[in-house]
C-alpha positions as CSV (number, residue, x, y, z in Angstrom):
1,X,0.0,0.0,0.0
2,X,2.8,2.4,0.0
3,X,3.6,3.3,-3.5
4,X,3.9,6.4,-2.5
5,X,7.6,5.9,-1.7
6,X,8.1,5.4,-5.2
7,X,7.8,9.1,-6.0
8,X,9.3,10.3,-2.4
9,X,12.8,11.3,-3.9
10,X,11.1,14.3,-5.7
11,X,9.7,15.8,-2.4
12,X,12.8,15.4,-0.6
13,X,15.0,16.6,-3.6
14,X,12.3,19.3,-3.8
15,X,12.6,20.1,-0.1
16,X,16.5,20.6,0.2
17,X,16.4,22.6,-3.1
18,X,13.9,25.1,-1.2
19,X,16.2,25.1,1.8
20,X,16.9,29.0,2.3
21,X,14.0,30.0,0.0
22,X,11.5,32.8,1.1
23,X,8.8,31.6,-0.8
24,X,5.9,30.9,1.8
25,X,3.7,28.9,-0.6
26,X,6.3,26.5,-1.4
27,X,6.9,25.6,2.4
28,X,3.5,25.4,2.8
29,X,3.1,22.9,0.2
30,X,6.4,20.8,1.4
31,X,4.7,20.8,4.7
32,X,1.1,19.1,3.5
33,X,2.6,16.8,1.5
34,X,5.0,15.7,4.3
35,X,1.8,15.4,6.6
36,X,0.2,13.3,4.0
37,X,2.8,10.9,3.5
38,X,3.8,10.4,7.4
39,X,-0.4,10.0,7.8
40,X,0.0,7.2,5.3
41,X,2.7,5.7,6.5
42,X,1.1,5.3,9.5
43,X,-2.4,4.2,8.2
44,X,-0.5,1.6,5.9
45,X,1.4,0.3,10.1
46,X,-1.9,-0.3,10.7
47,X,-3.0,-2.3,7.6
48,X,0.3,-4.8,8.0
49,X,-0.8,-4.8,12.1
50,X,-4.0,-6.1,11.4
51,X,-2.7,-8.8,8.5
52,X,0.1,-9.9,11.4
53,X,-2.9,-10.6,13.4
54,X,-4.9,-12.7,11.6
55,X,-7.4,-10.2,10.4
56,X,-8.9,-9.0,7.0
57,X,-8.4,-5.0,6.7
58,X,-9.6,-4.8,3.4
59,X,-11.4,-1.7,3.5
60,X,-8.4,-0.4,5.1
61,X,-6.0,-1.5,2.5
62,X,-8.4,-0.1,0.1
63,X,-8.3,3.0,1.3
64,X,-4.6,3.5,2.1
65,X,-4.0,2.1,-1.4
66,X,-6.4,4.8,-2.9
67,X,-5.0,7.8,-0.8
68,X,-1.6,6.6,-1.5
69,X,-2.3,6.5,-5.6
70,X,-3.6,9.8,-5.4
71,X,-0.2,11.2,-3.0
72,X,2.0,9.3,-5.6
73,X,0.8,11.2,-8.4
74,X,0.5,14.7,-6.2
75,X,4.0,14.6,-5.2
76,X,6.1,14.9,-8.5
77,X,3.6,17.3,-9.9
78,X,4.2,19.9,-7.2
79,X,8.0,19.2,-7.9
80,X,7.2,19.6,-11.5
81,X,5.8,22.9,-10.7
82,X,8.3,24.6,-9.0
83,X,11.3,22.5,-10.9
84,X,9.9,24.7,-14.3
85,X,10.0,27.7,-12.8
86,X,12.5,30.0,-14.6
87,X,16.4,30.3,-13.8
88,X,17.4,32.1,-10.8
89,X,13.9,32.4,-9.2
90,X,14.1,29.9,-6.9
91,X,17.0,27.7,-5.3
92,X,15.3,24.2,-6.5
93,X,17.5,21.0,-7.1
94,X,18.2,19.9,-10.7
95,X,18.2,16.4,-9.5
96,X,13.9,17.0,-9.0
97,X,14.0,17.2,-12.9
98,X,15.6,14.3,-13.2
99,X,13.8,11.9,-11.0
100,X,10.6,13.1,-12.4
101,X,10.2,10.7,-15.0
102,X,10.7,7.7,-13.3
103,X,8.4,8.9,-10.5
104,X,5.6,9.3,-13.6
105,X,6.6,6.1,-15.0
106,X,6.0,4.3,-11.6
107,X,2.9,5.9,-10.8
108,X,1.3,4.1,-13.5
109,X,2.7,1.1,-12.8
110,X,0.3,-0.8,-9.4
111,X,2.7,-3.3,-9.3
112,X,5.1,-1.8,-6.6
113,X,3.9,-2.4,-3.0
114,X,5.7,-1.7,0.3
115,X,4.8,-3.3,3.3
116,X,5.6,-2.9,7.3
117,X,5.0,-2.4,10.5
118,X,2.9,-2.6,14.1
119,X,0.5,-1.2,15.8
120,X,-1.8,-1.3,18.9
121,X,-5.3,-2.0,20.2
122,X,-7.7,-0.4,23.0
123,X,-8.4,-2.1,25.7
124,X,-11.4,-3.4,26.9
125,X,-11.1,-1.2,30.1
126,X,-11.2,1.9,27.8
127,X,-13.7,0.8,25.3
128,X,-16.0,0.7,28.6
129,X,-14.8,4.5,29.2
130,X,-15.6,5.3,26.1
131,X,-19.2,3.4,25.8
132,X,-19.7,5.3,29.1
133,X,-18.7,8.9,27.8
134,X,-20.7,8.2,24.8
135,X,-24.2,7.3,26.8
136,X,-23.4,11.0,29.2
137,X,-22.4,13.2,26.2
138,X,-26.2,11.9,25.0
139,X,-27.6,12.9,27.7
140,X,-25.9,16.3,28.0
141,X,-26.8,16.8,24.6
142,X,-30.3,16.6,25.3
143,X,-30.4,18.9,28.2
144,X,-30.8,22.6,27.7
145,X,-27.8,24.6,27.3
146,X,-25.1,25.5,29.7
147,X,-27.4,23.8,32.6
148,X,-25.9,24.1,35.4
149,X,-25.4,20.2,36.6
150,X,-23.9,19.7,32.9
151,X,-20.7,19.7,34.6
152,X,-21.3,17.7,37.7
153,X,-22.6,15.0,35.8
154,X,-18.9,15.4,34.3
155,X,-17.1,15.6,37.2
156,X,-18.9,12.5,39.1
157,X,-17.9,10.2,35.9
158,X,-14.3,10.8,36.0
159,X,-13.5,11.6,32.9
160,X,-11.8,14.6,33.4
161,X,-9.2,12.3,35.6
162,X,-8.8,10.3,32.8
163,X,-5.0,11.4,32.1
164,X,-4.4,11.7,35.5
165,X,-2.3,8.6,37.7
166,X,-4.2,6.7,40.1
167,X,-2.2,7.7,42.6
168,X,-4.0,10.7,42.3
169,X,-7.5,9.9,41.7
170,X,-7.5,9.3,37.8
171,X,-7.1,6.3,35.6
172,X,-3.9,6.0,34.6
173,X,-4.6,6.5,30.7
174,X,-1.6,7.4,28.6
175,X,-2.3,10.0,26.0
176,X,-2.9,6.8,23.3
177,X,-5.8,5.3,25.6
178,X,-7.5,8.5,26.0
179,X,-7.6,9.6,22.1
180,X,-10.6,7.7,21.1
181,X,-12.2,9.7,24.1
182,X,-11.4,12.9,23.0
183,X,-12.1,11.8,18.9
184,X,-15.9,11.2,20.5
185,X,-16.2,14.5,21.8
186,X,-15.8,16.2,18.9
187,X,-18.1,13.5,17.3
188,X,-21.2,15.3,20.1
189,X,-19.9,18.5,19.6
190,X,-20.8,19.2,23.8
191,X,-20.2,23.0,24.3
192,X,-18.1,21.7,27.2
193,X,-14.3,22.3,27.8
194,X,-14.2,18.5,29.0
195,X,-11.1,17.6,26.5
196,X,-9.3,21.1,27.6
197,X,-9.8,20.4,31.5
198,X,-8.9,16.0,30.5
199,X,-5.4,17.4,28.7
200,X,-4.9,20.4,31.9
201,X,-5.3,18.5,34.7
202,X,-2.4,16.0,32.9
203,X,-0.6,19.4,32.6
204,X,-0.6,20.3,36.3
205,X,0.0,17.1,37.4
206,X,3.4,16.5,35.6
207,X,5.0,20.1,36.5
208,X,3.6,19.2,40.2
209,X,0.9,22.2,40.1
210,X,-2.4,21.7,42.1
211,X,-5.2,20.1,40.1
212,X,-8.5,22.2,40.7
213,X,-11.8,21.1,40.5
214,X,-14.2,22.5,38.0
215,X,-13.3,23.2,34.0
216,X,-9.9,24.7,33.7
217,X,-8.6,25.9,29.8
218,X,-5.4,25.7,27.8
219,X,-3.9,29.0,27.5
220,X,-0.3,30.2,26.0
221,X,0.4,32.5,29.6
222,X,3.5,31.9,30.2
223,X,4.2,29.5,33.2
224,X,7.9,28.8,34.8
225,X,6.5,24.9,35.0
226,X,4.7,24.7,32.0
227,X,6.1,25.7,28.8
228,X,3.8,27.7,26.3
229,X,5.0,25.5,23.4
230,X,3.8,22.6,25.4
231,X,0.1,23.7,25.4
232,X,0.1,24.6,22.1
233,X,1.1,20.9,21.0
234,X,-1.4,19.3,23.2
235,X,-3.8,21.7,22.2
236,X,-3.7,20.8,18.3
237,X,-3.3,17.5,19.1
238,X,-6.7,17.4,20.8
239,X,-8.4,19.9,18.0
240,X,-6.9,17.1,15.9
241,X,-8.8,14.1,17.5
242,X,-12.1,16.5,17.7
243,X,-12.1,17.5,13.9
244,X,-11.7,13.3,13.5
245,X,-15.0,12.4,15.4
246,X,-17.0,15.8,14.3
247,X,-15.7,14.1,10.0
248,X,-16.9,11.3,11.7
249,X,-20.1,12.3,12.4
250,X,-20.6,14.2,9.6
251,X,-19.9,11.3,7.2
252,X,-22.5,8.9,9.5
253,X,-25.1,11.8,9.1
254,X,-24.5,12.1,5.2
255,X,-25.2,8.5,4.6
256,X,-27.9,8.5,6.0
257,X,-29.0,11.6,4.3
258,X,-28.5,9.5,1.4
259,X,-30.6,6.9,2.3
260,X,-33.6,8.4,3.4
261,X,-33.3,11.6,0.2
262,X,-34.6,10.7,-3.3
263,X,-34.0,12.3,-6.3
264,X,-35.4,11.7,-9.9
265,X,-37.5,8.6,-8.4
266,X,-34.5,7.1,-7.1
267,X,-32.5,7.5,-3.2
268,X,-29.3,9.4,-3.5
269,X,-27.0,6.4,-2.3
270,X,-27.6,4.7,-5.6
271,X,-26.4,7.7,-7.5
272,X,-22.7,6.7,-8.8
273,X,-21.4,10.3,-8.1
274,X,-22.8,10.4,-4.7
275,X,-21.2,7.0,-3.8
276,X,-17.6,8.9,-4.9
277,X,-18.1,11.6,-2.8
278,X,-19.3,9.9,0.4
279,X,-16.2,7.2,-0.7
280,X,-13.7,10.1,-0.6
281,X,-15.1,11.6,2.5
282,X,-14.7,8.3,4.2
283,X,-11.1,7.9,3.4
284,X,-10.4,11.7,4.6
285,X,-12.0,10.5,7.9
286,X,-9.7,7.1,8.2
287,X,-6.7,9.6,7.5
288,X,-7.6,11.9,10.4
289,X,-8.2,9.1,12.9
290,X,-4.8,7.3,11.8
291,X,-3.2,10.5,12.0
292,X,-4.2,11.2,15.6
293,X,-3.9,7.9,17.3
294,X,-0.3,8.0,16.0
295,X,0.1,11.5,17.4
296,X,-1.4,10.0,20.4
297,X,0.8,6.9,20.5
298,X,4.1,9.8,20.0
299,X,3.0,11.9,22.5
300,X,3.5,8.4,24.8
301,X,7.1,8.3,23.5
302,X,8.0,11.6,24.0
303,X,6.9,15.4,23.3
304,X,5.5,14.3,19.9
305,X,6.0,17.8,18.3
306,X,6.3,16.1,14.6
307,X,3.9,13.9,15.2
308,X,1.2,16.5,16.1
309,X,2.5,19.1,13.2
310,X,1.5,16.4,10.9
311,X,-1.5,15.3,12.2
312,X,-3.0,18.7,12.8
313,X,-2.6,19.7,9.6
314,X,-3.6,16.3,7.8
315,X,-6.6,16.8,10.3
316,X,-7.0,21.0,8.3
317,X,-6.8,19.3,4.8
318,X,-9.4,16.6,5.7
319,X,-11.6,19.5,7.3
320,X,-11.3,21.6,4.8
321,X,-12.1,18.3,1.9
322,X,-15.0,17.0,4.2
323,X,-17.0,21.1,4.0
C-alpha cells in the first residue's frame, strides 16, 4: 500500500532545493505533503498490524492504497511545478528534474507495494470509558444549554481524571488510551471544555501544580513549569482528534442523508457520483483518525512535536475536503 515511496525522492529533492527560500507557498506545500505521507505511512502500520494478526483489513488496504495513488501522483507534480520555474527564481535541485520521469513512470505502474510495520489495540477497560462517555455526552446533549449540573454529571464520571495517575484519583490513561475519548467528543460536539480540562489536569500534574476542580482551559500565559510551546502541541493534538470524530459524524449523518433523500425517483445512495463523494469523505475521515492515534501513541514516547505538526494539519486538509 505504500507506492507512494516510489515518487518520495522528488519531495525530498524538492525540499533541500527550497532550503533557504522565502517563498511561503512553497513551504506550505512541502509541509502538507509531508503530513500526508507520514499519515499514510502510519495508516499503511496499521493495515500490516491487522494482517500480522490474523485479520482482514480490506477496506483499510483499500483505502490506504487509494490515498496513497492519489499522493504518488500529487507529489512529483508539485515538484514539476516549482522545478519549471524559470532560472534564478528559486534555489530548486536539478536532481527533482531528473527523478521526475521515473516517478511518472512508476505511478502508473500498481505493481510496486511496500509493506511494514505494528501497531496497537484499545483495551477493553477503555472501550468501557468510552461506551460510558458516549451514553453521558447523549444525555448532555439533550439537556438545555449550559445547565448548570452539565458539569457535575462530568465531574462524578471521571472523565476529566482520565489522564491523571491513580495515585492521584484518575485512571492511569496514557495519552494513546485516552484519544478515542477525545475523537468522541468532537463526534457530540458538547459545548463543554471537558477535553481542555482531561489534557490540563495532565498538565498540572506533571510540573507538580495543584489540580483544581471544576473546567480549567489551555492558555499560552506563560508558566515557569509549563512551557507555552507545550500547550500549544497538546492543544492541536486534541483539536486534531475533535475535527476526526465531528468528520466522523458528519460522514455517518451524510449517509444516512442518502438513504432516506430521493431524487429523480431514485435515493441518493444509488447515484454513482454520490457513492464517490461519500467514498472520498470516508477515506479523509480514516486519515484523520490514523493521523491522531499516532500523534497519540508519540506523545507516549516523547513530546510528539512532529507527530502532532503532521497530524493537525492532515486533520485541516481533511476539514477543509469534508466542507
Amino acid at each position: 500500500p505504500e507506492r507512494y515511496l516510489s515518487s518520495y525522492r522528488a519531495l525530498e529533492e524538492l525540499a533541500a532545493g527550497a532550503r533557504g527560500d522565502e517563498d511561503e507557498i512553497l513551504a506550505v506545500k512541502i509541509g502538507e505533503m509531508t503530513a500526508r505521507m507520514w499519515t499514510l505511512r502510519q495508516m499503511s502500520l496499521a493495515v500490516a498490524d491487522g494482517v500480522a494478526l490474523g485479520t482482514n483489513p480490506v477496506v483499510e488496504a483499500a483505502i490506504v492504497k487509494d490515498l496513497g495513488a492519489t499522493l504518488e501522483q500529487d507529489m512529483p507534480m508539485l515538484a514539476q511545478i516549482y522545478a519549471n520555474e524559470p532560472p534564478g527564481d528559486r534555489s530548486t535541485s536539478a536532481a527533482v528534474t531528473d527523478y521526475l520521469f521515473a516517478a511518472r513512470r512508476h505511478a502508473g505502474n500498481p505493481a510496486r507495494d511496500h509493506r511494514a510495520g505494528n501497531g496497537a489495540k484499545m483495551n477493553e477497560q477503555m472501550t468501557m470509558i468510552v461506551d460510558s462517555l458516549d451514553r453521558l455526552l447523549t444525555d448532555l446533549a439533550a439537556m438545555a444549554p449550559e445547565a448548570p449540573e452539565q458539569w457535575q454529571m462530568v465531574e462524578e464520571m471521571g472523565v476529566c481524571d482520565l489522564l491523571l495517575d491513580e495515585e492521584q484519583g484518575g485512571m492511569g490513561a496514557g495519552w494513546a488510551e485516552a484519544e478515542p475519548a477525545l475523537r468522541l467528543l468532537g463526534a457530540r460536539a458538547i459545548g463543554l471544555p471537558i477535553g481542555e480540562t482531561m489534557i490540563a489536569r495532565r498538565l498540572l500534574s506533571q510540573a507538580a501544580l495543584p489540580v483544581p476542580q471544576g473546567p480549567v482551559a489551555l492558555a499560552t500565559v506563560r508558566h515557569p513549569e509549563i512551557a507555552p510551546e507545550r500547550m500549544i502541541a497538546v492543544g492541536a493534538w486534541l483539536r486534531t482528534a475533535q475535527i476526526g470524530g465531528a468528520l466522523a459524524a458528519a460522514l455517518d449523518l451524510t449517509i444516512d442523508y442518502a438513504k432516506v433523500r430521493s431524487q429523480f425517483g431514485r435515493e441518493l445512495r444509488k447515484f454513482q457520483a454520490i457513492q464517490q463523494q461519500i467514498a472520498l469523505l470516508a477515506e479523509e475521515v480514516a486519515a484523520t483518525a490514523s493521523a491522531s492515534a499516532s500523534a497519540a501513541a508519540a506523545l507516549d514516547r516523547g513530546p510528539g512535536d512532529f507527530a502532532i505538526a503532521c497530524a493537525k494539519l492532515r486533520a485541516n486538509q481533511a476539514a477543509g475536503a469534508g466542507a
